[in-house]
PDB file of N, CA, C and O in Angstrom, chain B, residues numbered from 101:
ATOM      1  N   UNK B 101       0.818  -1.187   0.000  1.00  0.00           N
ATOM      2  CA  UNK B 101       0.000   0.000   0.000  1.00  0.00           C
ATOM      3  C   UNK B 101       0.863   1.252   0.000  1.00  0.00           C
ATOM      4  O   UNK B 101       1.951   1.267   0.576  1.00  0.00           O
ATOM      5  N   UNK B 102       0.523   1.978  -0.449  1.00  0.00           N
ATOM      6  CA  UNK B 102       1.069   3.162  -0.607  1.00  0.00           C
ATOM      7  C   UNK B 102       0.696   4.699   0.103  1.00  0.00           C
ATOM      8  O   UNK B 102      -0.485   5.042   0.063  1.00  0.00           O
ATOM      9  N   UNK B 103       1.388   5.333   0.549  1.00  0.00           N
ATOM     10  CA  UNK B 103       0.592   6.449   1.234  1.00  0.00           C
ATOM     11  C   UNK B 103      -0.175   7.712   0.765  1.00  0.00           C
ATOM     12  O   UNK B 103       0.491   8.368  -0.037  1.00  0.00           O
ATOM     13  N   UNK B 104      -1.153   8.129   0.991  1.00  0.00           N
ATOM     14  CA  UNK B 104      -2.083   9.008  -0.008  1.00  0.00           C
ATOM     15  C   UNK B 104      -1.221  10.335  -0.543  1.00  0.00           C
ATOM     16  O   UNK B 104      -0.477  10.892   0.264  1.00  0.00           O
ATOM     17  N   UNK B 105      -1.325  10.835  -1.902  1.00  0.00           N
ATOM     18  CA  UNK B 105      -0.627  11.870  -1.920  1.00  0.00           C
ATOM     19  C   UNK B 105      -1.486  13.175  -1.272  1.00  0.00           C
ATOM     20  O   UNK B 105      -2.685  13.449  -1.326  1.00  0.00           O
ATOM     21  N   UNK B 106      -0.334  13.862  -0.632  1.00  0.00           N
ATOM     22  CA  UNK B 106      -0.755  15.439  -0.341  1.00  0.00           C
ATOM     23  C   UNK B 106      -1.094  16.022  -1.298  1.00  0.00           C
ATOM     24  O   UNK B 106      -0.329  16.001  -2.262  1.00  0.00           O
ATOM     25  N   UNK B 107      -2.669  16.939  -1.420  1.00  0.00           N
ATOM     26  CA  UNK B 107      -2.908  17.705  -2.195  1.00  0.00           C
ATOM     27  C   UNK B 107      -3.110  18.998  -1.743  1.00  0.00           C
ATOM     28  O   UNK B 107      -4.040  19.090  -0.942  1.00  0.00           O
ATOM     29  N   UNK B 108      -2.507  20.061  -2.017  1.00  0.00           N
ATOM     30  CA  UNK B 108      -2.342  21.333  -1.924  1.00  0.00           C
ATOM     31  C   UNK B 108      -3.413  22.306  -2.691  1.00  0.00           C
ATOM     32  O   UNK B 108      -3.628  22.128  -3.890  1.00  0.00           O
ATOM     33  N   UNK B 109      -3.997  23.219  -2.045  1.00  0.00           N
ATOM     34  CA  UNK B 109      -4.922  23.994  -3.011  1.00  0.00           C
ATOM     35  C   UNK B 109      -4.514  25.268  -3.443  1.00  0.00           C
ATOM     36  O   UNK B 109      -5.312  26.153  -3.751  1.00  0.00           O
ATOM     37  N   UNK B 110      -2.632  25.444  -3.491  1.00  0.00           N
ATOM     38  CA  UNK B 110      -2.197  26.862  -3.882  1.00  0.00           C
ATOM     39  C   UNK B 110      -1.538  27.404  -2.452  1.00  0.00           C
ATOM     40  O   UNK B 110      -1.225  26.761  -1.450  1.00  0.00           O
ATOM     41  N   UNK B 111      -1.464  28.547  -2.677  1.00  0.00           N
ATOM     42  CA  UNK B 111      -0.903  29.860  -1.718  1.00  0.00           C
ATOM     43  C   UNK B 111      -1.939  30.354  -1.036  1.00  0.00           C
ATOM     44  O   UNK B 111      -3.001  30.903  -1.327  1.00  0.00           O
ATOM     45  N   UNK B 112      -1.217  29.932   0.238  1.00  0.00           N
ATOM     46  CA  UNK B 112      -2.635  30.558   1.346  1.00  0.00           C
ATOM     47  C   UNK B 112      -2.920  31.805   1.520  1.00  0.00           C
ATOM     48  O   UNK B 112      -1.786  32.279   1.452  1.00  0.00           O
ATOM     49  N   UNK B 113      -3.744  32.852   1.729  1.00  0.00           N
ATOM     50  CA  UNK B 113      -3.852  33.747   1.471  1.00  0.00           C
ATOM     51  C   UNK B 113      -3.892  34.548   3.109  1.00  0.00           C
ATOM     52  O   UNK B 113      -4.810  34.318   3.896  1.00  0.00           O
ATOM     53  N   UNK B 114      -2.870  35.393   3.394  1.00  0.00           N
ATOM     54  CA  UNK B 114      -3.015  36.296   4.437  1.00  0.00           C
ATOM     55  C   UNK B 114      -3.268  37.235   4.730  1.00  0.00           C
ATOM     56  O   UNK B 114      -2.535  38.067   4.196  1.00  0.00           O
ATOM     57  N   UNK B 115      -4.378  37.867   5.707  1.00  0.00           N
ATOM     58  CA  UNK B 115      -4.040  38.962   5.471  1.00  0.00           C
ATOM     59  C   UNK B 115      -3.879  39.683   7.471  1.00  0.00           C
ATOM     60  O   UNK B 115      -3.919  39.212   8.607  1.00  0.00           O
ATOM     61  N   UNK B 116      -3.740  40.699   6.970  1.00  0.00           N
ATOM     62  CA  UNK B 116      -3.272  41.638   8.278  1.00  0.00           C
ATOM     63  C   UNK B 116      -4.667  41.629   9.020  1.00  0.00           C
ATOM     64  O   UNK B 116      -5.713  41.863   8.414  1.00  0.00           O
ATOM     65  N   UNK B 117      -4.611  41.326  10.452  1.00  0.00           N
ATOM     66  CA  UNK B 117      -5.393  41.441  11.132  1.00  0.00           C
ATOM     67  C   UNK B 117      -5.892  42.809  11.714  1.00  0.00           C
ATOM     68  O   UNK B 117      -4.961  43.266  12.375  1.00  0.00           O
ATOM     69  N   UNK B 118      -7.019  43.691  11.747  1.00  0.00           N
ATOM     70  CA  UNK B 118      -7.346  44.656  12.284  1.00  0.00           C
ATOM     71  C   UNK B 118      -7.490  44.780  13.829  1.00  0.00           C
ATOM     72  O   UNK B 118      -7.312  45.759  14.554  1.00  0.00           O
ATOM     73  N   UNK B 119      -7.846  43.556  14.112  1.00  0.00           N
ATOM     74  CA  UNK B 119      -7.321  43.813  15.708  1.00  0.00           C
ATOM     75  C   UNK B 119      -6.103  43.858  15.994  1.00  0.00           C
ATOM     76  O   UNK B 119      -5.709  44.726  16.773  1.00  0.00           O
ATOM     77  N   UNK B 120      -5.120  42.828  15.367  1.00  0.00           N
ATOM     78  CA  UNK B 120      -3.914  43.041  15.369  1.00  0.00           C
ATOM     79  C   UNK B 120      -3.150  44.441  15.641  1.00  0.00           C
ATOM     80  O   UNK B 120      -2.550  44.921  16.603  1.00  0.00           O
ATOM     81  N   UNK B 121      -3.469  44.873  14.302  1.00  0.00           N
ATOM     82  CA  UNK B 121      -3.153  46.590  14.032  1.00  0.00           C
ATOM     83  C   UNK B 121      -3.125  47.545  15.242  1.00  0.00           C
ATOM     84  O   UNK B 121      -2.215  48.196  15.756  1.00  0.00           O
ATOM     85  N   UNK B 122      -4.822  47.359  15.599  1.00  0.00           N
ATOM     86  CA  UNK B 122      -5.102  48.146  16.742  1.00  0.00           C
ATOM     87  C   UNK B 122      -4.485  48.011  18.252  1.00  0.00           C
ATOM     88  O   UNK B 122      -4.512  48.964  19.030  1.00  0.00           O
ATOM     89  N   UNK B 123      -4.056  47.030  18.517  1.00  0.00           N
ATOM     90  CA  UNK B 123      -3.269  46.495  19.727  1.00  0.00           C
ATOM     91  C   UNK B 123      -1.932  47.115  19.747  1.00  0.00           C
ATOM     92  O   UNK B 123      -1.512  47.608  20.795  1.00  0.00           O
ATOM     93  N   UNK B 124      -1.199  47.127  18.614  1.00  0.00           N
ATOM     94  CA  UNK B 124      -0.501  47.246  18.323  1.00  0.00           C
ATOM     95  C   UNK B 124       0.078  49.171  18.782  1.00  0.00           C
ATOM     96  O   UNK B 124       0.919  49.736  19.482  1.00  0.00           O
ATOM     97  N   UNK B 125      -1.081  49.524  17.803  1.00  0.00           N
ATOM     98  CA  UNK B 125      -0.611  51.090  17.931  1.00  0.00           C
ATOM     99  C   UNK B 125      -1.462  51.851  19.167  1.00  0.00           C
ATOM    100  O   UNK B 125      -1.531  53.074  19.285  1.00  0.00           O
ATOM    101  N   UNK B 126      -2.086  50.887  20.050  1.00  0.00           N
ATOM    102  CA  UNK B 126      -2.301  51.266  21.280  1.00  0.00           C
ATOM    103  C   UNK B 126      -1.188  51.095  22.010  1.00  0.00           C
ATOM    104  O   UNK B 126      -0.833  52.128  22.576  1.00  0.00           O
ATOM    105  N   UNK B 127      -0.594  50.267  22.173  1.00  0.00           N
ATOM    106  CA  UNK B 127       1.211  50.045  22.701  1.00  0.00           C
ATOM    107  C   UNK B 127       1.941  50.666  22.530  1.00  0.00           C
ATOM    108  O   UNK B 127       2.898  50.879  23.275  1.00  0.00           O
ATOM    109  N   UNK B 128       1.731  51.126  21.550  1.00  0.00           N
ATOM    110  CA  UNK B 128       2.708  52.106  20.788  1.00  0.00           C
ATOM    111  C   UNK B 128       2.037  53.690  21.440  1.00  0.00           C
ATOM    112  O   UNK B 128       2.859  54.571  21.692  1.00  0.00           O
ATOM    113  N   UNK B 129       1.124  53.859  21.588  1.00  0.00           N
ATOM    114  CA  UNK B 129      -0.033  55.062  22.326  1.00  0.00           C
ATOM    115  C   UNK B 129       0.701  54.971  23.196  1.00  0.00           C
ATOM    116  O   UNK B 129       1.605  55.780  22.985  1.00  0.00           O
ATOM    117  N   UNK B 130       0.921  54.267  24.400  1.00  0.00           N
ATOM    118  CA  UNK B 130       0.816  53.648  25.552  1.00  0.00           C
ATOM    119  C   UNK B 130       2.489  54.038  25.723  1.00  0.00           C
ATOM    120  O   UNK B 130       2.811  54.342  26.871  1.00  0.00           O
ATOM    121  N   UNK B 131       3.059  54.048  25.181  1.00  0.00           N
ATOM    122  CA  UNK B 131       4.375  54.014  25.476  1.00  0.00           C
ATOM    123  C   UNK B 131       4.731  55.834  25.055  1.00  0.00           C
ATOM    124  O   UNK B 131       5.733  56.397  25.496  1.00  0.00           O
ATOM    125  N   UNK B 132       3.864  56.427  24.290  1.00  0.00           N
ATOM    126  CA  UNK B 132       4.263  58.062  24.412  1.00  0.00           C
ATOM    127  C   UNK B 132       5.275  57.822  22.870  1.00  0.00           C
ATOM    128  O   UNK B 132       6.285  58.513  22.733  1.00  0.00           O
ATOM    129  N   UNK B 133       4.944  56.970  21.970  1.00  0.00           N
ATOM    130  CA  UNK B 133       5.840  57.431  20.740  1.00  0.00           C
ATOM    131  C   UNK B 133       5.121  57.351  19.923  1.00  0.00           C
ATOM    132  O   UNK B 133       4.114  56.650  19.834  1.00  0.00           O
ATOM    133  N   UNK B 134       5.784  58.433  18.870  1.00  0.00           N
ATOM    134  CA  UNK B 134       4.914  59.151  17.588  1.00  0.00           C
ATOM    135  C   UNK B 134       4.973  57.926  16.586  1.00  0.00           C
ATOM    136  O   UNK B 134       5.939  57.164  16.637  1.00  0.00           O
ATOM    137  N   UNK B 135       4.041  57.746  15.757  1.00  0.00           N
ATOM    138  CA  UNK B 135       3.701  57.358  15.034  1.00  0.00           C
ATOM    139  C   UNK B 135       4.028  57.787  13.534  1.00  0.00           C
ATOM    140  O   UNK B 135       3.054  58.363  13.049  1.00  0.00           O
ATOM    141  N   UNK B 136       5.147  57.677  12.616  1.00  0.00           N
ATOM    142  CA  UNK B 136       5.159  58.443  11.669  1.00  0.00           C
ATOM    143  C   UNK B 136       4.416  57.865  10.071  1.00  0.00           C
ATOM    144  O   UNK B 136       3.927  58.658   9.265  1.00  0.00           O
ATOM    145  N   UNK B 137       4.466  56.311   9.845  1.00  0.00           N
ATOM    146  CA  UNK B 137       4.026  55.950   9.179  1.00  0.00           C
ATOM    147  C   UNK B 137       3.524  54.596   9.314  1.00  0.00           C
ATOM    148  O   UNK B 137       4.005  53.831  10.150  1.00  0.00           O
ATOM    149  N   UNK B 138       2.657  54.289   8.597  1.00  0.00           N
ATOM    150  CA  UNK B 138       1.833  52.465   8.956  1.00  0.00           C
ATOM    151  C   UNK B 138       1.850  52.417   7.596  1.00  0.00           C
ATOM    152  O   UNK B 138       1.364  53.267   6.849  1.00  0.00           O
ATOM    153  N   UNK B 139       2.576  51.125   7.187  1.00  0.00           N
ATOM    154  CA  UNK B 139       2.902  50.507   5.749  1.00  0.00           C
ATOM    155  C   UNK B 139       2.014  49.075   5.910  1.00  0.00           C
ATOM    156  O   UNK B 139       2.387  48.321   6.808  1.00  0.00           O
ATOM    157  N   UNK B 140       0.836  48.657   5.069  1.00  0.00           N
ATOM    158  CA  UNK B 140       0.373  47.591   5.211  1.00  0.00           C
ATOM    159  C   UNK B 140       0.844  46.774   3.641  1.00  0.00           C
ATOM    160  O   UNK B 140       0.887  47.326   2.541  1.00  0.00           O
ATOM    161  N   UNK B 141       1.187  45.211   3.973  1.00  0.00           N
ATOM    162  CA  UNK B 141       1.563  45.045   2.658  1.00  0.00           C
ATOM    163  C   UNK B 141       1.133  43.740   2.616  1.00  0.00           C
ATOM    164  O   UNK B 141       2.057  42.950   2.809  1.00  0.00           O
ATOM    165  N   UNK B 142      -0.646  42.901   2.313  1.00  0.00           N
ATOM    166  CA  UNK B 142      -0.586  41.717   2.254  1.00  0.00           C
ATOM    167  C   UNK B 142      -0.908  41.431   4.030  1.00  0.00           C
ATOM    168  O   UNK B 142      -1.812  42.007   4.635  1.00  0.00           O
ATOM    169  N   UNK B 143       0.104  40.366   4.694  1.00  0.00           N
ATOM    170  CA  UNK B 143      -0.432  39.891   6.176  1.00  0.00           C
ATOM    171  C   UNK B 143       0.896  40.592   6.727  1.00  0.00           C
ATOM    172  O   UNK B 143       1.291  40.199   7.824  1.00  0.00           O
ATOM    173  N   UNK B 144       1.585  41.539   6.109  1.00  0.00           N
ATOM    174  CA  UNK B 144       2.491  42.411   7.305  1.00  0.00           C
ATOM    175  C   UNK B 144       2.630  43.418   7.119  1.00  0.00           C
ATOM    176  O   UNK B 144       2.688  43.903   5.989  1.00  0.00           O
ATOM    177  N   UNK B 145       2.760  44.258   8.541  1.00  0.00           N
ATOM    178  CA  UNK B 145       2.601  45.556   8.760  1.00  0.00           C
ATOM    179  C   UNK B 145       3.634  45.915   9.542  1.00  0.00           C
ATOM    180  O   UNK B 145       4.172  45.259  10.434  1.00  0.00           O
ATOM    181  N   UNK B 146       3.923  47.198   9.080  1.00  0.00           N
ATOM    182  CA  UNK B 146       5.349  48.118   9.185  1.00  0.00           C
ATOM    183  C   UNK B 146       5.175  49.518  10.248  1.00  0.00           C
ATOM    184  O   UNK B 146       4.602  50.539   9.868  1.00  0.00           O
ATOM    185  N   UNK B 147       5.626  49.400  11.290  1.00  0.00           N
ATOM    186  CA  UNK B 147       4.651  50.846  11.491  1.00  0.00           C
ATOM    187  C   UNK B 147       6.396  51.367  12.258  1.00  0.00           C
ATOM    188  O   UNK B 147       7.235  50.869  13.008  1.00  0.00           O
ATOM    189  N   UNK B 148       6.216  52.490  11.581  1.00  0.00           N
ATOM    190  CA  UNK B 148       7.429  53.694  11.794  1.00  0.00           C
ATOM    191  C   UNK B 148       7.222  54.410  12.602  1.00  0.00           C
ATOM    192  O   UNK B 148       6.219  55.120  12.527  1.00  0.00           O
ATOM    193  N   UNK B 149       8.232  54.512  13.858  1.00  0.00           N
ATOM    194  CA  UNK B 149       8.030  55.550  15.037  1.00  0.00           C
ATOM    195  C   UNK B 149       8.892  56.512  14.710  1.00  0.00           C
ATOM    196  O   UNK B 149       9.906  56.302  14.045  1.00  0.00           O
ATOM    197  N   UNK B 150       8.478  57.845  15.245  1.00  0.00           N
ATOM    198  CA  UNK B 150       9.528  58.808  15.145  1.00  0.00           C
ATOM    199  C   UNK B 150      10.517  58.637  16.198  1.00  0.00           C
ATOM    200  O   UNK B 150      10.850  57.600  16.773  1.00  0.00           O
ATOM    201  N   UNK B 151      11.073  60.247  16.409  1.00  0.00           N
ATOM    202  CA  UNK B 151      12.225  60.143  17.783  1.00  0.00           C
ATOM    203  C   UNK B 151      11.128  60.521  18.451  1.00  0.00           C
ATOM    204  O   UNK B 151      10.011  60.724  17.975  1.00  0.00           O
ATOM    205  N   UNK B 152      11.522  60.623  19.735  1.00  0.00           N
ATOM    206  CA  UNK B 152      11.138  60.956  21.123  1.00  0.00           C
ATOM    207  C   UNK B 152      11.888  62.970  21.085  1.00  0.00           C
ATOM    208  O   UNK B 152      13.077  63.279  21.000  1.00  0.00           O
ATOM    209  N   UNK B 153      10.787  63.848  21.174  1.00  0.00           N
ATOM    210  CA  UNK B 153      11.631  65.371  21.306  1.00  0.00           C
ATOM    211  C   UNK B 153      12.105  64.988  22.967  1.00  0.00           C
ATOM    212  O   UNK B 153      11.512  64.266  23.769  1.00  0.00           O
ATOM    213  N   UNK B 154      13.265  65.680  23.125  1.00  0.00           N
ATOM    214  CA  UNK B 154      13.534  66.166  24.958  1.00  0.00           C
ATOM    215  C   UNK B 154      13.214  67.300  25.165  1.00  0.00           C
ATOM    216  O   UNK B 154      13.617  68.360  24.688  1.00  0.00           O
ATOM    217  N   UNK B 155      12.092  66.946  26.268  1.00  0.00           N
ATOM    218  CA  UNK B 155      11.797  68.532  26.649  1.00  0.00           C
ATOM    219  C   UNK B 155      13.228  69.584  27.724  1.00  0.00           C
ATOM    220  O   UNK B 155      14.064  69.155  28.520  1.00  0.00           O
ATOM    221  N   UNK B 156      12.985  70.820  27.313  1.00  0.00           N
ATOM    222  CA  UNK B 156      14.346  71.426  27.923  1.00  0.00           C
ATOM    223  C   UNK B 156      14.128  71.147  29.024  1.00  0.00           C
ATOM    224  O   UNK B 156      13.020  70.908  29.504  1.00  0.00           O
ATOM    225  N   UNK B 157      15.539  71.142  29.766  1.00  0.00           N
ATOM    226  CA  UNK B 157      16.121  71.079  30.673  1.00  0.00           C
ATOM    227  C   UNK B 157      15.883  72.638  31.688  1.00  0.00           C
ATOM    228  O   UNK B 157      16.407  73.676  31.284  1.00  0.00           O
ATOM    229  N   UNK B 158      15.119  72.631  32.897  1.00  0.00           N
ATOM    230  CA  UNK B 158      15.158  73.857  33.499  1.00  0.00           C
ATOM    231  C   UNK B 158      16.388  73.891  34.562  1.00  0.00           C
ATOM    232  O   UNK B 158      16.958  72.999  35.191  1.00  0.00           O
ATOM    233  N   UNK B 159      16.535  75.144  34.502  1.00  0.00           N
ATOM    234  CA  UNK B 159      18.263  75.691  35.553  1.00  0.00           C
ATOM    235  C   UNK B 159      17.375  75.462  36.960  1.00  0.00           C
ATOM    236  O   UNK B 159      16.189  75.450  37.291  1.00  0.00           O
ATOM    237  N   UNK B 160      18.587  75.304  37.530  1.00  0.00           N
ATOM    238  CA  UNK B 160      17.839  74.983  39.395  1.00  0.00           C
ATOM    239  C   UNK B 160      18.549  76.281  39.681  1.00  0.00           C
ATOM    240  O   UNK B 160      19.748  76.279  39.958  1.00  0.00           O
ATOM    241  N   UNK B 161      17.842  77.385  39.621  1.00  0.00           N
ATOM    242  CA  UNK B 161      18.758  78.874  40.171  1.00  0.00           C
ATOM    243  C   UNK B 161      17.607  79.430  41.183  1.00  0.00           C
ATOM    244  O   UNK B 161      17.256  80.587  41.416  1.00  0.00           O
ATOM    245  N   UNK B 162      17.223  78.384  41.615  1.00  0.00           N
ATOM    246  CA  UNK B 162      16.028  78.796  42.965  1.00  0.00           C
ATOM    247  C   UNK B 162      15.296  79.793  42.836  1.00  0.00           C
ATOM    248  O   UNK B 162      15.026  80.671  43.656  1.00  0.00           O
ATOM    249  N   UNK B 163      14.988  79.664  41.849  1.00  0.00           N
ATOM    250  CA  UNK B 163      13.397  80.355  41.808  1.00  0.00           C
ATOM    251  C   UNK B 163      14.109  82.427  41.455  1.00  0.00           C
ATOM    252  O   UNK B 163      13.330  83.376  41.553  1.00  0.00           O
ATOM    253  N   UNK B 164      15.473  82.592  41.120  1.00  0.00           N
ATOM    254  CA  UNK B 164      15.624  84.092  41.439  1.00  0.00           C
ATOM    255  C   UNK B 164      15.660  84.292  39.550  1.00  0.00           C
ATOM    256  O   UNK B 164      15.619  83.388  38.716  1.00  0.00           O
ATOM    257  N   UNK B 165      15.728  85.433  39.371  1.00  0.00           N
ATOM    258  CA  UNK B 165      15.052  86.186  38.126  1.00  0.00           C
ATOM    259  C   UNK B 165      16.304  86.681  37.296  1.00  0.00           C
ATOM    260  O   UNK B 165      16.873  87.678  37.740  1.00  0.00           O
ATOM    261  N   UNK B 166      16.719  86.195  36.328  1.00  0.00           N
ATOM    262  CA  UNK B 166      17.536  87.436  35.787  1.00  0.00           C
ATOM    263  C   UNK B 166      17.282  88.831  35.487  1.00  0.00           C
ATOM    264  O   UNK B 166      16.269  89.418  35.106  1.00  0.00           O
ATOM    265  N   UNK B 167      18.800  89.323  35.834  1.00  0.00           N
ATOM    266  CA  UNK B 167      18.710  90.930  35.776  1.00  0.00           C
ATOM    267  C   UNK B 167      18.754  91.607  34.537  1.00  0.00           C
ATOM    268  O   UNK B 167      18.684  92.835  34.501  1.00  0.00           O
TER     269      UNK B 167
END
């Protein structure tokens, strides 16, 4: 006896999950970074953060005023 052949019906087809997505760039919310671009291509997704700005740095000169 012989063993049955595997039959294949092609290329499975994927695609990107929308909950996925959304989890995703809530984490990304969640963590305080910008978002610069979301590349969807098929079942994967690309998502581009920017930098982080630093906010300035204040002088510790106790509270007195320049002259």
């Amino acid at each position: 006896m012989t063993a049955p052949a595997l039959v294949t019906s092609g290329p499975k087809r994927v695609r990107a999950s929308d909950r996925a997505l959304r989890i995703a760039l809530k984490a990304i919310q969640d963590a305080g970074l910008p978002v610069d671009k979301v590349c969807v291509s098929g079942g994967q997704i690309e998502i581009h953060c920017g930098a982080l700005e630093e906010k300035p740095t204040r002088k510790k000169d106790g509270g007195l005023k320049q002259w």
